[in-house]
DONUVEX-537740 format. One record per atom (N, C-alpha, C, O): residue in three letters; x, y, z. Coordinates in nm, 4 decimals. Layout:
% residues N
['ALA', [X, Y, Z]],
...
//
This chain:
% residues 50
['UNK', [-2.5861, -0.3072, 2.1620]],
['UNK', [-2.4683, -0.3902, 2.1855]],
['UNK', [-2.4289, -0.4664, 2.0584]],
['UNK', [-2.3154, -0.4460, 2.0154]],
['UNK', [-2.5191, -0.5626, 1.9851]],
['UNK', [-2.5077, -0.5627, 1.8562]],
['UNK', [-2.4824, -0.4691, 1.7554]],
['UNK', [-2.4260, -0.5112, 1.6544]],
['UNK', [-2.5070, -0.3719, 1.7607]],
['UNK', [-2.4047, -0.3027, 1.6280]],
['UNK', [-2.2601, -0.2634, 1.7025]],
['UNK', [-2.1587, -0.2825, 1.6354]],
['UNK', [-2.2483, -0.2209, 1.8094]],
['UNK', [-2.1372, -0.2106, 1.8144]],
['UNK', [-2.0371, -0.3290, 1.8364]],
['UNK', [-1.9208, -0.2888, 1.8331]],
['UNK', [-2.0490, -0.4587, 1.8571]],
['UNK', [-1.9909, -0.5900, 1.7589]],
['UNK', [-1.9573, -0.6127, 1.6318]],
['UNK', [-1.8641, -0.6701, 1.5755]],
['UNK', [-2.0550, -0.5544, 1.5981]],
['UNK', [-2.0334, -0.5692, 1.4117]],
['UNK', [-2.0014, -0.4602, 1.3674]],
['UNK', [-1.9653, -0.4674, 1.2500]],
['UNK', [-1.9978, -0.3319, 1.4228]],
['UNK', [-1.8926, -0.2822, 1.4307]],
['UNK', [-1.7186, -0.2661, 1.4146]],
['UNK', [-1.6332, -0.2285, 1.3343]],
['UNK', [-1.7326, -0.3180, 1.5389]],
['UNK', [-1.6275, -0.3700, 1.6101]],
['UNK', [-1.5490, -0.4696, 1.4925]],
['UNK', [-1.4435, -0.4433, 1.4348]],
['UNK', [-1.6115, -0.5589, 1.4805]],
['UNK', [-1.6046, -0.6640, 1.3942]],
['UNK', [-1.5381, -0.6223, 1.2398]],
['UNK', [-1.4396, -0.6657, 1.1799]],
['UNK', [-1.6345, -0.5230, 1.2073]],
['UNK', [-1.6038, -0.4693, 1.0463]],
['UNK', [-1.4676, -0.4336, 1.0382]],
['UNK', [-1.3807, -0.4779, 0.9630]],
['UNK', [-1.4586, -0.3157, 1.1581]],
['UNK', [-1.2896, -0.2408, 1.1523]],
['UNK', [-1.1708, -0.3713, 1.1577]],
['UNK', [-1.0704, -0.3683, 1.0865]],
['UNK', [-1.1909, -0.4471, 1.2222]],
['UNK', [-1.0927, -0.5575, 1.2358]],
['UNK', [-1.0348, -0.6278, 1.0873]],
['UNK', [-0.9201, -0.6566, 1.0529]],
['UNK', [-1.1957, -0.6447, 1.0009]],
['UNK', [-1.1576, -0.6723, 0.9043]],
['UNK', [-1.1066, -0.5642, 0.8270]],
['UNK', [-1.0612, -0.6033, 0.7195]],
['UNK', [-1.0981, -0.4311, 0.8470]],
['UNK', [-1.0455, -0.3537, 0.7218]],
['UNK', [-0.9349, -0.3346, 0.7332]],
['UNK', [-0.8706, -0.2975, 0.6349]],
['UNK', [-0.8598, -0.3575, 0.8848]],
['UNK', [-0.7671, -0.3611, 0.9263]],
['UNK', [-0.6567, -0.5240, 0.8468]],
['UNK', [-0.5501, -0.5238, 0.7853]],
['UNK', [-0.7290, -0.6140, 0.8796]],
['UNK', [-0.6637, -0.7120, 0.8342]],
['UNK', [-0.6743, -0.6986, 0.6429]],
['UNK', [-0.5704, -0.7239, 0.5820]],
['UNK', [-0.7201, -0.6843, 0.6131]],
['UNK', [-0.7238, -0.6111, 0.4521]],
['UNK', [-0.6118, -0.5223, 0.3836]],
['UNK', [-0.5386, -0.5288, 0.2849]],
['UNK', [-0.6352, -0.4442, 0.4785]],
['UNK', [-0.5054, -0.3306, 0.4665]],
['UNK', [-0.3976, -0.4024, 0.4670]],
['UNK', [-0.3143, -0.3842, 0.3782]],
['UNK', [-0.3797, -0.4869, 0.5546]],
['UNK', [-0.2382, -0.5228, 0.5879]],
['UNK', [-0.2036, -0.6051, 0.5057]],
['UNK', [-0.0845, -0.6001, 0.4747]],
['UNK', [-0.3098, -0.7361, 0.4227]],
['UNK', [-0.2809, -0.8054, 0.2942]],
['UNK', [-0.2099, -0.7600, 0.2169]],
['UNK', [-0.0966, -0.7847, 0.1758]],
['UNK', [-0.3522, -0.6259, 0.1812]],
['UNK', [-0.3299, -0.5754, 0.0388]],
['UNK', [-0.1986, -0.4396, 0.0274]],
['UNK', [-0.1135, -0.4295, -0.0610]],
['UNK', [-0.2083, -0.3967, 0.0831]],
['UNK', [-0.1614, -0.2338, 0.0948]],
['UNK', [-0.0392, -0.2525, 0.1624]],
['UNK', [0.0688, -0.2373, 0.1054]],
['UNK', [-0.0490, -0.2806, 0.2661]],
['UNK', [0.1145, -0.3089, 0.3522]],
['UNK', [0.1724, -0.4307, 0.3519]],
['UNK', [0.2523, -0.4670, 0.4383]],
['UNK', [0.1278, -0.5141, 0.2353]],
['UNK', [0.2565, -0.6065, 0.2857]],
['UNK', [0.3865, -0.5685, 0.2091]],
['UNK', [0.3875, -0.4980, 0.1082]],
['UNK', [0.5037, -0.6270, 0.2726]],
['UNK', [0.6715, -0.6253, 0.2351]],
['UNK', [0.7125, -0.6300, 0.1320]],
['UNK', [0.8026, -0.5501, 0.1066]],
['UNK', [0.6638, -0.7313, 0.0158]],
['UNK', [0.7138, -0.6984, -0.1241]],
['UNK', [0.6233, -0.6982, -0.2146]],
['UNK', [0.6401, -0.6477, -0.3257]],
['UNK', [0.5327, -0.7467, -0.1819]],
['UNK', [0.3854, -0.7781, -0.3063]],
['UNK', [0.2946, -0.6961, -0.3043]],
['UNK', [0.2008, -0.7024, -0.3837]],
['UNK', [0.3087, -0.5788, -0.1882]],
['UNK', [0.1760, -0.4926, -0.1377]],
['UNK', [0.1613, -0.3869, -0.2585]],
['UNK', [0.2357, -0.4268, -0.3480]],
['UNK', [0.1125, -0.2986, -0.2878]],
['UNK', [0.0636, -0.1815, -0.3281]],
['UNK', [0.1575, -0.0882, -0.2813]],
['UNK', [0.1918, -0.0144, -0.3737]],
['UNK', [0.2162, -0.0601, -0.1687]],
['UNK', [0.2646, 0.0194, -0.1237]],
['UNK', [0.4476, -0.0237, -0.1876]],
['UNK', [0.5049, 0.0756, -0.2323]],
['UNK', [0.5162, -0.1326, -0.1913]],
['UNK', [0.5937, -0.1454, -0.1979]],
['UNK', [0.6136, -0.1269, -0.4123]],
['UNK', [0.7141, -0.0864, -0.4706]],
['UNK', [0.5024, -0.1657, -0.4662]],
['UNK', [0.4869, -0.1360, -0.6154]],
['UNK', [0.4849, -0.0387, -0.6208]],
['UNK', [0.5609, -0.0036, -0.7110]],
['UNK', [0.4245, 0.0676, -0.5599]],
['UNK', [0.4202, 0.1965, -0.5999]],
['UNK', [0.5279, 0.2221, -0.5808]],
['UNK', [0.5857, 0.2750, -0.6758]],
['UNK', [0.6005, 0.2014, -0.4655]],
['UNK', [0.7813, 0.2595, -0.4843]],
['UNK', [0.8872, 0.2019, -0.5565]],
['UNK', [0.9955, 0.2605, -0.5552]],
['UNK', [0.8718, 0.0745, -0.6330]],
['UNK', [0.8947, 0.0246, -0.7399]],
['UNK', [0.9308, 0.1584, -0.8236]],
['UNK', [1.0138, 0.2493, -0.8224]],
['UNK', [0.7968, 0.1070, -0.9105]],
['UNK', [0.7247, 0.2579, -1.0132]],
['UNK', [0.8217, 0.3729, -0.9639]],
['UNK', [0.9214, 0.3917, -1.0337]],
['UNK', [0.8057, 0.4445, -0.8624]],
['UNK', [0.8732, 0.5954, -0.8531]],
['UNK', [1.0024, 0.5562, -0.8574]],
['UNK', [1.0686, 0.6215, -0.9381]],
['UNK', [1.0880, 0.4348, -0.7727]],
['UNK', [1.1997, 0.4566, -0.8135]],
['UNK', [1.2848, 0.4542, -0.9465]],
['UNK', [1.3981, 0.4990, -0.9639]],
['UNK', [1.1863, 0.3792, -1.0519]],
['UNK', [1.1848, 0.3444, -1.2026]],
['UNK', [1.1717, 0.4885, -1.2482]],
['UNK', [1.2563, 0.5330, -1.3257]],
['UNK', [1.0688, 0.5671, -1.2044]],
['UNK', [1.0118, 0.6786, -1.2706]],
['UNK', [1.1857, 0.7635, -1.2197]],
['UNK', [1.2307, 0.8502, -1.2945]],
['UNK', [1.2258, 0.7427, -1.1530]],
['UNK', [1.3146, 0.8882, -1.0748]],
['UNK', [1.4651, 0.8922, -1.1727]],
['UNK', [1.5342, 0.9876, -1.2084]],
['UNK', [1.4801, 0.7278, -1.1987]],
['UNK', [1.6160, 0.7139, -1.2508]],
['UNK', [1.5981, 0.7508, -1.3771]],
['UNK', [1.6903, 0.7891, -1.4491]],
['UNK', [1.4485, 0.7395, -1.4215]],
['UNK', [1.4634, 0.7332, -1.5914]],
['UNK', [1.5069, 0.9371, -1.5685]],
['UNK', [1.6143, 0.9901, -1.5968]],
['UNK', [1.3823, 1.0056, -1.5112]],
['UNK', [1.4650, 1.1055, -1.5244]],
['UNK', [1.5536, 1.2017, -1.5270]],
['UNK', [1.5719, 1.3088, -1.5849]],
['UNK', [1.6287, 1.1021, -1.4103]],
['UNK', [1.7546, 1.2195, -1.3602]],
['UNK', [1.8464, 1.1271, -1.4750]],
['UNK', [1.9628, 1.1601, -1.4526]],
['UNK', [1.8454, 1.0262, -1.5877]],
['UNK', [1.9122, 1.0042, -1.6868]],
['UNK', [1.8875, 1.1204, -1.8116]],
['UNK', [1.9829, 1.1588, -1.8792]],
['UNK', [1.7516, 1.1700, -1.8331]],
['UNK', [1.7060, 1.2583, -1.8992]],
['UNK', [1.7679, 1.3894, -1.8833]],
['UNK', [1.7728, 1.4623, -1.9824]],
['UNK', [1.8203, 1.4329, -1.7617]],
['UNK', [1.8525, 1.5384, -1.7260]],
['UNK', [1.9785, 1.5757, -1.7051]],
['UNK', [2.0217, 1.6810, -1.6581]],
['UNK', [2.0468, 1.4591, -1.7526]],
['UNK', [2.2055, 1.4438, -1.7336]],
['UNK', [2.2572, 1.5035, -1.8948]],
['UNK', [2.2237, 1.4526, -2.0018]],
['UNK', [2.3408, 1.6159, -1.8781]],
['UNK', [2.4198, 1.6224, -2.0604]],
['UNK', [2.4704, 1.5514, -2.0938]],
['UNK', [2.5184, 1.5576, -2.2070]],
//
C-alpha cells in the first residue's frame, strides 16, 4: 500500500513539473521552441525568395 502512495505521489509530481516547465503559455519550453521555429521558418522562406 505504501509504494503504491509514493507512487501515486511521484506521478503527481511529474505531472505538476511538466506543466511548470514544458507547458506553460509563454515562458514554457514548448512555447520557445515555437518561438525558435517560427524565427527559423521566416529566415528561410526569405532565403528562398529571388
Amino acid at each position: 500500500m505504501r509504494n503504491i502512495l509514493i507512487t501515486v505521489m511521484m506521478l503527481v509530481v511529474v505531472i505538476l513539473l511538466f506543466n511548470a516547465i514544458v507547458a506553460k503559455d509563454t515562458t514554457g519550453t514548448k512555447a520557445q521552441i515555437q518561438s525558435q521555429g517560427d524565427s527559423a521558418n521566416t529566415r528561410i522562406s526569405t532565403l528562398l525568395t529571388p
